[in-house]
DRENTOR-739266 format. One record per residue (C-alpha): x, y, z; residue in three letters; residue number from 1. Coordinates in steps of 0.02 Angstrom, whole numbers, plus 50000, padded with zeros to 5 digits. Layout:
! DRENTOR-739266
      X      Y      Z  rest   nr
      X      Y      Z   Ala  NUM
...
//
This chain:
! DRENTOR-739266
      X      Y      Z  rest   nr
  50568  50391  50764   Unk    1
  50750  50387  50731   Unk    2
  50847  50549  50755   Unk    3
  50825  50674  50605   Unk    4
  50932  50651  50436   Unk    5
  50951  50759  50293   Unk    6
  50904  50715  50111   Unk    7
  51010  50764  49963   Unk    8
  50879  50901  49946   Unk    9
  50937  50966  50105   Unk   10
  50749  50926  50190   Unk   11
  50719  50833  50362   Unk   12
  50662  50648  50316   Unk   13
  50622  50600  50504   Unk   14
  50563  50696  50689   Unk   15
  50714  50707  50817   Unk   16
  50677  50546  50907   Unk   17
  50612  50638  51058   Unk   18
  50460  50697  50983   Unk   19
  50330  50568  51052   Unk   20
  50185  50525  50928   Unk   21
  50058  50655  51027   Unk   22
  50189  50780  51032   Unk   23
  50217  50761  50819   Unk   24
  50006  50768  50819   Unk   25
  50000  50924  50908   Unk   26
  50141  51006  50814   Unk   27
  50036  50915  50629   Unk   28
  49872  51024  50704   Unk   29
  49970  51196  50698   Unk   30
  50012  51147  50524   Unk   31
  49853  51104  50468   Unk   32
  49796  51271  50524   Unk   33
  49919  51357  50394   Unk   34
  49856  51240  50258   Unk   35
  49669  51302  50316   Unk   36
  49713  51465  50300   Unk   37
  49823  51437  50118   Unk   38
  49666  51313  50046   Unk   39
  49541  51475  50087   Unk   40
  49621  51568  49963   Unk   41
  49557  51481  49836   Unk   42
  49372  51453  49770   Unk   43
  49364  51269  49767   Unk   44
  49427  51236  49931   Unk   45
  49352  51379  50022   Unk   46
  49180  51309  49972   Unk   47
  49228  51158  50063   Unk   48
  49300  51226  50242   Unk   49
  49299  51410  50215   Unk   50
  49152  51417  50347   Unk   51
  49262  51311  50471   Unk   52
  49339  51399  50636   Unk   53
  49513  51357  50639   Unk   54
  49561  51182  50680   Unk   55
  49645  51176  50882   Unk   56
  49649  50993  50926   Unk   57
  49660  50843  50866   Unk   58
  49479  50810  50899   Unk   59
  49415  50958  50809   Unk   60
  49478  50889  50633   Unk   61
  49303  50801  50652   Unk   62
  49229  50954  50582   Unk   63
  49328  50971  50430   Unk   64
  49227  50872  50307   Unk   65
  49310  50732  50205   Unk   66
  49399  50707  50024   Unk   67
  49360  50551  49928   Unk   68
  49410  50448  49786   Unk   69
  49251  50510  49691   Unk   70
  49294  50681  49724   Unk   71
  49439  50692  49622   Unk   72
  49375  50579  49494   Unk   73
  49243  50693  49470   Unk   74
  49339  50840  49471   Unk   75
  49421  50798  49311   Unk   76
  49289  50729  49217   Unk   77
  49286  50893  49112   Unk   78
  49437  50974  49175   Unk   79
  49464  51177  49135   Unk   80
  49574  51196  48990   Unk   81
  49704  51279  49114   Unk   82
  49681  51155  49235   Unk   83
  49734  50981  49166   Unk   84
  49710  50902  49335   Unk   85
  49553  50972  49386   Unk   86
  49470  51070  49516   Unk   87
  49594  51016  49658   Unk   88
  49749  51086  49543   Unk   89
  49808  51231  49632   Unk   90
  49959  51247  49555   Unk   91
  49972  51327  49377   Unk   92
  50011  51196  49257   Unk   93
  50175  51304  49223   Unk   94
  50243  51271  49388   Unk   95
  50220  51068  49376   Unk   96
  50367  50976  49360   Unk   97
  50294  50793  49353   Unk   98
  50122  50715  49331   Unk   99
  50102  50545  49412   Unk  100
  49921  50433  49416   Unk  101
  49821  50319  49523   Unk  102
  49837  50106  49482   Unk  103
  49666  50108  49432   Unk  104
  49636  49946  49499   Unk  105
  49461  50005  49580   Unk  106
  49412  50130  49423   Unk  107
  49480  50229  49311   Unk  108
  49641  50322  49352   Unk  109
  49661  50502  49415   Unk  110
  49804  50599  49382   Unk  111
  49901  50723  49542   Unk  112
  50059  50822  49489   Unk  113
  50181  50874  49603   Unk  114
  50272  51056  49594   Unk  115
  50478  51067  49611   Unk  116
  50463  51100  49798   Unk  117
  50336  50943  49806   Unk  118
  50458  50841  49703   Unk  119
  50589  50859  49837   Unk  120
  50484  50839  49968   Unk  121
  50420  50669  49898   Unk  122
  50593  50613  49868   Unk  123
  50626  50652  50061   Unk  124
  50487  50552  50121   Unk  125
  50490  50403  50011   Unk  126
  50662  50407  50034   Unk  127
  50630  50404  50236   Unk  128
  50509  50254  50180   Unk  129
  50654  50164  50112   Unk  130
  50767  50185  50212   Unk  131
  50652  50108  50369   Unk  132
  50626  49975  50247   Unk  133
  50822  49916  50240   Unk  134
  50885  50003  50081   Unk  135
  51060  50103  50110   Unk  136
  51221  50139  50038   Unk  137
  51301  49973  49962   Unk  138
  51110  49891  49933   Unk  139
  51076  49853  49724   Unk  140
  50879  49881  49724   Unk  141
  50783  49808  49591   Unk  142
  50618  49878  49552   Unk  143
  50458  49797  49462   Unk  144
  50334  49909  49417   Unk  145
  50329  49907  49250   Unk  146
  50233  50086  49226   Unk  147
  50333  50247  49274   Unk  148
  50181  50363  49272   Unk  149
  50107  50271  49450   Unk  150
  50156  50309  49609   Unk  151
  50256  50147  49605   Unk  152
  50328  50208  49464   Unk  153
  50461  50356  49473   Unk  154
  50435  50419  49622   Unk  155
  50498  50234  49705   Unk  156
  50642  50261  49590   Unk  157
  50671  50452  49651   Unk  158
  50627  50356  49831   Unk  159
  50774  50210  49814   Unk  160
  50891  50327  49756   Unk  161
  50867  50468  49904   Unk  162
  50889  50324  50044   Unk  163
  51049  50301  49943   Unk  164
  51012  50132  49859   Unk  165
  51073  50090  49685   Unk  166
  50929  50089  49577   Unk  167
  50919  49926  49441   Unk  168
  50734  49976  49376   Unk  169
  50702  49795  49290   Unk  170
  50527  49791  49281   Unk  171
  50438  49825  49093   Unk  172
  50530  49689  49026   Unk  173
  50530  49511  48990   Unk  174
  50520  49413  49133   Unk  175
  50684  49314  49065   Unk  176
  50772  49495  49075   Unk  177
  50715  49536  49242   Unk  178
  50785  49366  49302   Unk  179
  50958  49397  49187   Unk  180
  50967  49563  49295   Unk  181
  50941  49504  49462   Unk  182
  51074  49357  49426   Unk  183
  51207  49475  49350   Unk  184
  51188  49628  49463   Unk  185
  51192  49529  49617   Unk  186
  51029  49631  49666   Unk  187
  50998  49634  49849   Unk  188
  50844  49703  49890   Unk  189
  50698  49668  49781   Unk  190
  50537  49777  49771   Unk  191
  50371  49695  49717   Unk  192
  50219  49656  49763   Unk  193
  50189  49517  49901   Unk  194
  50101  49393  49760   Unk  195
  50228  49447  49636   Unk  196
  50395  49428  49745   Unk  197
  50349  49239  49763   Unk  198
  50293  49212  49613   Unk  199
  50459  49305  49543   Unk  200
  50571  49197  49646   Unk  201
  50510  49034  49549   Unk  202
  50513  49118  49364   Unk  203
  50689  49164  49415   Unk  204
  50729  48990  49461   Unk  205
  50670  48907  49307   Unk  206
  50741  49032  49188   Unk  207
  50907  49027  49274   Unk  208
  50938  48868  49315   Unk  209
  51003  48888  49504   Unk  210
  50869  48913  49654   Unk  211
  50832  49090  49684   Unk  212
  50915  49077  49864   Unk  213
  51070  49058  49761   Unk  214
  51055  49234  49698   Unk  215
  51097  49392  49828   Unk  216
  50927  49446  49865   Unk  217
  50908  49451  50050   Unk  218
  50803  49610  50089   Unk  219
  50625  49588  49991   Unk  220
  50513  49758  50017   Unk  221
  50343  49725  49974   Unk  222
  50198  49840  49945   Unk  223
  50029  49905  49842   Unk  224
  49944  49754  49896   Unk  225
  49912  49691  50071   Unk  226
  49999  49520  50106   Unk  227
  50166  49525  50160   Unk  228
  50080  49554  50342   Unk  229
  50028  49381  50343   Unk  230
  50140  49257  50415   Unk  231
  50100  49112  50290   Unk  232
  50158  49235  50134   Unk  233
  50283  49319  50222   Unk  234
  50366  49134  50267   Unk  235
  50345  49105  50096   Unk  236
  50440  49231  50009   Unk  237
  50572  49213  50144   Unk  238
  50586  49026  50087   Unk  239
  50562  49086  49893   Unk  240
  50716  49192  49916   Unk  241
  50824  49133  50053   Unk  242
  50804  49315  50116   Unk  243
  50823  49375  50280   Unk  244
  50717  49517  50305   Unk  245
  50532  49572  50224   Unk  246
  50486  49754  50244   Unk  247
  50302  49789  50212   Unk  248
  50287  49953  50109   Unk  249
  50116  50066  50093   Unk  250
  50060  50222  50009   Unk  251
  49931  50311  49903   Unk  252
  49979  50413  49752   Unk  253
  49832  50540  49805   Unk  254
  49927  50557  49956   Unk  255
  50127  50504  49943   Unk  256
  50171  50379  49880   Unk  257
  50261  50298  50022   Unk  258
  50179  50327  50198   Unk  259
  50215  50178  50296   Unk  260
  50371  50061  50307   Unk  261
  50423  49915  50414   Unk  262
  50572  49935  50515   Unk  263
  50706  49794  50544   Unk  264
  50600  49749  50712   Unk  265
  50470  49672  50586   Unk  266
  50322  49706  50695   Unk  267
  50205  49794  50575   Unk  268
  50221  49978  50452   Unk  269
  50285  50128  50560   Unk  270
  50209  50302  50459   Unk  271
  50360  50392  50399   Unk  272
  50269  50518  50300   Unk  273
  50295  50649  50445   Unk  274
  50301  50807  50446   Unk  275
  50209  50822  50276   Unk  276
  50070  50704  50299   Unk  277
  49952  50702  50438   Unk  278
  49850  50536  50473   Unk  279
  49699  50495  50572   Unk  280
  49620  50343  50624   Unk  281
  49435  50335  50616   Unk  282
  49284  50209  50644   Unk  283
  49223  50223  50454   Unk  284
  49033  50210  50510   Unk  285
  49034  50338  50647   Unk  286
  49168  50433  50584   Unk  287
  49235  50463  50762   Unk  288
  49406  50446  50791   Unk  289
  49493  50295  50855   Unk  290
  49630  50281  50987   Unk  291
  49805  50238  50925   Unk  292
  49837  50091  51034   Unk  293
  49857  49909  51014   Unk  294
  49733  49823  50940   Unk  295
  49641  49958  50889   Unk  296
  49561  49965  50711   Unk  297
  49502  50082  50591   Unk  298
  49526  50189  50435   Unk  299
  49671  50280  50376   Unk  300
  49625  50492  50356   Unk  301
  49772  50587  50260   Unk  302
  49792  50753  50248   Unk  303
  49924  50848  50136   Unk  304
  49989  50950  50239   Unk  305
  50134  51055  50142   Unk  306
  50077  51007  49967   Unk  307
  50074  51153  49838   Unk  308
  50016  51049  49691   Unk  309
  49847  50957  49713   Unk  310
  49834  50948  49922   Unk  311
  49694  50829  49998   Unk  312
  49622  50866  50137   Unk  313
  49536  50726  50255   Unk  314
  49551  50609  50125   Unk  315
  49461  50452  50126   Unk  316
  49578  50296  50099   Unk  317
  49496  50157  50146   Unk  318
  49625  50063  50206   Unk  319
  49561  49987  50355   Unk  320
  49732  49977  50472   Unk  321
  49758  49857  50627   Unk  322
  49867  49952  50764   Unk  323
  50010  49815  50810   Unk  324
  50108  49932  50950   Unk  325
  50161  50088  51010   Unk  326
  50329  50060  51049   Unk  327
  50456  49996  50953   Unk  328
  50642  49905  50969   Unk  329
  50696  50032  50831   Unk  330
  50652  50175  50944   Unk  331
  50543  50246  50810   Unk  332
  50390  50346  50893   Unk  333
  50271  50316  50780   Unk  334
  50150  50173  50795   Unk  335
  50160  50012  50703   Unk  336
  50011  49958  50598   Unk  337
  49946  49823  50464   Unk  338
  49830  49827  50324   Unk  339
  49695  49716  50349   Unk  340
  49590  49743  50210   Unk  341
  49497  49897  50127   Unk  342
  49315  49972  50136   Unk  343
  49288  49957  49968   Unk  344
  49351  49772  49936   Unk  345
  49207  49726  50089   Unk  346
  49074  49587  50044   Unk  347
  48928  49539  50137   Unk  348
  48891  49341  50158   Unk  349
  48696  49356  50191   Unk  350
  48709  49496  50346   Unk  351
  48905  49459  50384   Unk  352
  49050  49600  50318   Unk  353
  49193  49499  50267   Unk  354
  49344  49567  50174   Unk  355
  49433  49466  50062   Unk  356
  49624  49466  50144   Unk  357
  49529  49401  50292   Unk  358
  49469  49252  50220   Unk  359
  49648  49234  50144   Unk  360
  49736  49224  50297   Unk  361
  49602  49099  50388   Unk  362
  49632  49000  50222   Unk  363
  49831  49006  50210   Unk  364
  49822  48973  50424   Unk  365
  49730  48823  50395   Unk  366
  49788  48759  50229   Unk  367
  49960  48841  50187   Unk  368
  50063  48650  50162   Unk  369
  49948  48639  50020   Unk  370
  49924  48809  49938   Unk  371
  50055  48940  49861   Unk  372
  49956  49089  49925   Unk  373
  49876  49161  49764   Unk  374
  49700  49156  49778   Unk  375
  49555  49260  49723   Unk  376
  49341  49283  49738   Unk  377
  49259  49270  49585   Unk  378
  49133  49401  49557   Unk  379
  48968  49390  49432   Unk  380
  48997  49592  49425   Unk  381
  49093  49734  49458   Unk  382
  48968  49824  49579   Unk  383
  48914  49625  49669   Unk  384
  48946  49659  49844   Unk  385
  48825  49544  49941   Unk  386
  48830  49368  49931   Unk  387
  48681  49249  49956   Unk  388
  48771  49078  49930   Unk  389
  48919  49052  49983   Unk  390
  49073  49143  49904   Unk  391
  49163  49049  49755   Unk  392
  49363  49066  49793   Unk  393
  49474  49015  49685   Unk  394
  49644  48951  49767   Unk  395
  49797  48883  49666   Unk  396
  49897  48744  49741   Unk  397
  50081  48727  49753   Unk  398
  50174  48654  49626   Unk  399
  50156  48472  49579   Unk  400
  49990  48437  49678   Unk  401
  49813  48407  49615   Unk  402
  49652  48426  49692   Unk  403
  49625  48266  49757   Unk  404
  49786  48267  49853   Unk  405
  49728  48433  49937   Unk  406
  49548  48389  49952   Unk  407
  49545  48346  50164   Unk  408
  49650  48527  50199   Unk  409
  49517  48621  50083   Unk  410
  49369  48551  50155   Unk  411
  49451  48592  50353   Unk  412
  49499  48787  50276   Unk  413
  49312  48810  50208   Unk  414
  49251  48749  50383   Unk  415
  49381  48877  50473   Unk  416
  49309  49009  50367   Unk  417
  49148  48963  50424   Unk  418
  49186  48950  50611   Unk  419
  49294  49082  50650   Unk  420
  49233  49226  50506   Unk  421
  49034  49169  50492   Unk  422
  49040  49155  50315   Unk  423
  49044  49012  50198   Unk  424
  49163  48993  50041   Unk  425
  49162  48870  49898   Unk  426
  49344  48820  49893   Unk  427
  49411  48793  49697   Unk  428
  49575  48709  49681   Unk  429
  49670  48791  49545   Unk  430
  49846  48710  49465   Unk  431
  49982  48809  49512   Unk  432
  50003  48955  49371   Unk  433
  49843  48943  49316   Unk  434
  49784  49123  49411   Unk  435
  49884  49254  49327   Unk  436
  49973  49376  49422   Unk  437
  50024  49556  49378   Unk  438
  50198  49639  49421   Unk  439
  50098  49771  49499   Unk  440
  49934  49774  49592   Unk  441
  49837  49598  49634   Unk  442
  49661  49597  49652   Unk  443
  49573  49481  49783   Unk  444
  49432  49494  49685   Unk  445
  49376  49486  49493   Unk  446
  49242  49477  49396   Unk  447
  49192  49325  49294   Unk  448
  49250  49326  49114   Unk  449
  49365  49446  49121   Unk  450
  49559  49485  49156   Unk  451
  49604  49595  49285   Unk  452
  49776  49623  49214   Unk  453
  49735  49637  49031   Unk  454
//
């Protein structure tokens, strides 16, 4: 990592840049021994690990069981009067300063607030986050979301403006406003999602009436959806935007909201979340831990380490992460990863696991002249998992073609699927704008009938 800076709030937003990646692990242990010994204190968490010995390696985290989604769902199911945000809230409500919620893309939300000390720490590292990403002094950033209560909501705002970027929050509006904005404020880095950026790029266009390379957007930082990884949609919202750089941009509001950020080196997410967030990398069956090297796969663990509010320990993210490299032009220490898909988004074609982003990037590598990017897997229900026949997947077209046209590229991107994943899709050409996108999350997947988005 780059040498240490200092927030506004006065807190350390990166490791001195000799501190190698096992070094910053060791040093991450001792801490989470202090947040053992803090979490003990209290009932709910000492059920949990107060029968643990203290955690002395790296390895030994193994022990300490895990923290899932359905943990803190169920926690505030029927939350105690003096505890809006459930069991986990350690805090008293009198010393939160902010309340911020899940997407609820994969069920319904949960809600984590933040104390004052936690708001400045959050500010620090999602300011670190955007600063890796290529926002700094001089940049006009334009932001999306459209909700302020999510965690790409205000704390990306608190984020932009701690790694010293001029905030233009434009999303909530009309799309014809957002574009009037961009245009006007000579906005040069744009945050969105991957599908949305794109998508953005040729609203702006028409509304405008110049090409959206003609505006100053030349830094695009994309996030809460996997995608920008992919070379096809990366290339394409390059092209979209005459831009020079995309930064891919992860986090998880259970967590912090900004844990991983792409450096200017643009080979995969370094984790800038240090010192407050430790992260593991685990085979989700066995649970064991996996090496960070390249090539390696596995799933994300975070644990909160300095969080007063609503800390999570081991918790389960489900992002399943693809290490890229150790080493880095930048000189950042931290490895680089992408998001290849999540444990929950996983589908099984007869006895094959599949995820969805995987079958979108054999599809875009085989079929990209033809196709925007925006595609999707119709489901018959929420809960459908395995597949028996083979997978119906919706894919939109560019602009001004029709099926027939892209017929022979189709039928050679179903057979890729088949060859190189084991799994057979039923490729539906869509016209282009006819799969709606959202200015937040997109779903690969959806359930017949219904509107993701509504």
């Amino acid at each position: 990592m780059n040498g240490a800076r200092m927030s506004q709030t006065g807190l350390e937003t990166s490791p001195p840049s000799t501190v190698s990646w096992e070094q910053l692990q060791e040093h991450q242990v001792a801490m989470f021994r202090d947040l053992q010994n803090r979490l003990t204190q209290h009932e709910v968490w000492r059920s949990r690990i107060g029968h643990l010995q203290p955690v002395d390696a790296y390895a030994a985290l193994r022990d300490v069981p895990f923290t899932t989604k359905h943990d803190l769902r169920d926690a505030q199911v029927e939350p105690d009067p003096t505890k809006p945000l459930g069991a986990f809230q350690l805090a008293s409500t009198d010393q939160l300063v902010q309340i911020t919620s899940s997407s609820g893309t994969t069920g319904a939300p949960t809600y984590f607030g933040v104390t004052a000390n936690d708001l400045d720490r959050w500010r620090a590292g999602i300011g670190n986050a955007y600063r890796t990403a290529g926002v700094e002094p001089g940049t006009i950033v334009a932001l999306t979301t459209g909700m302020a209560i999510v965690a790409g909501g205000m704390p990306y705002a608190d984020g932009i403006r701690s790694a010293g970027g001029a905030l233009a929050w434009i999303g909530g509006q009309t799309t014809a406003r957002m574009a009037t904005a961009m245009q006007r404020l000579r906005v040069s880095v744009l945050v969105a999602t991957a599908s949305f950026a794109t998508h953005f790029a040729n609203r702006c266009e028409e509304l405008l009436g110049v090409p959206a390379p003609e505006l100053a957007v030349r830094t695009v930082i994309a996030g809460g959806e996997p995608g920008a990884g992919v070379p096809h949609i990366r290339q394409s919202i390059l092209d979209a935007w005459g831009a020079t750089r995309v930064s891919e941009f992860m986090g998880l509001g259970d967590v912090l909201p900004a844990l991983w950020a792409e450096c200017e080196a643009g080979g995969g997410m370094h984790f800038t979340a240090a010192p407050d967030v430790l992260v593991e990398l685990i085979d989700p069956e066995t649970h064991e831990h996996v090496p960070w090297e390249p090539g390696a796969t596995g799933e994300a663990i975070y644990t909160t380490l300095t969080r007063e509010a609503c800390p999570v320990v081991r918790f389960r993210s489900g992002d399943q992460l693809l290490v890229t490299g150790v080493e880095c032009a930048c000189g950042r220490t931290a490895p680089t990863v992408r998001c290849v898909g999540r444990t929950d988004d996983m589908l099984i074609y007869k006895a094959m696991n599949v995820y969805p982003s995987s079958i979108r990037e054999v599809v875009l590598d085989t079929a990209s002249d033809v196709l925007s990017g925006t595609m999707r897997i119709r489901k018959e229900t929420k809960d459908q998992v395995r597949f028996d026949t083979p997978l119906p997947l919706e894919v939109e077209l560019r602009e001004g073609l029709d099926a027939a046209t892209a017929e022979g590229p189709l039928r050679a991107a179903a057979d890729a699927v088949s060859e190189r994943l084991r799994v057979r899709v039923a490729i539906e050409p869509r016209t282009h704008g006819e799969i709606p996108i959202s200015d937040y999350k997109n779903a690969l997947t959806y359930v017949e009938g219904t509107n993701p988005y509504a």
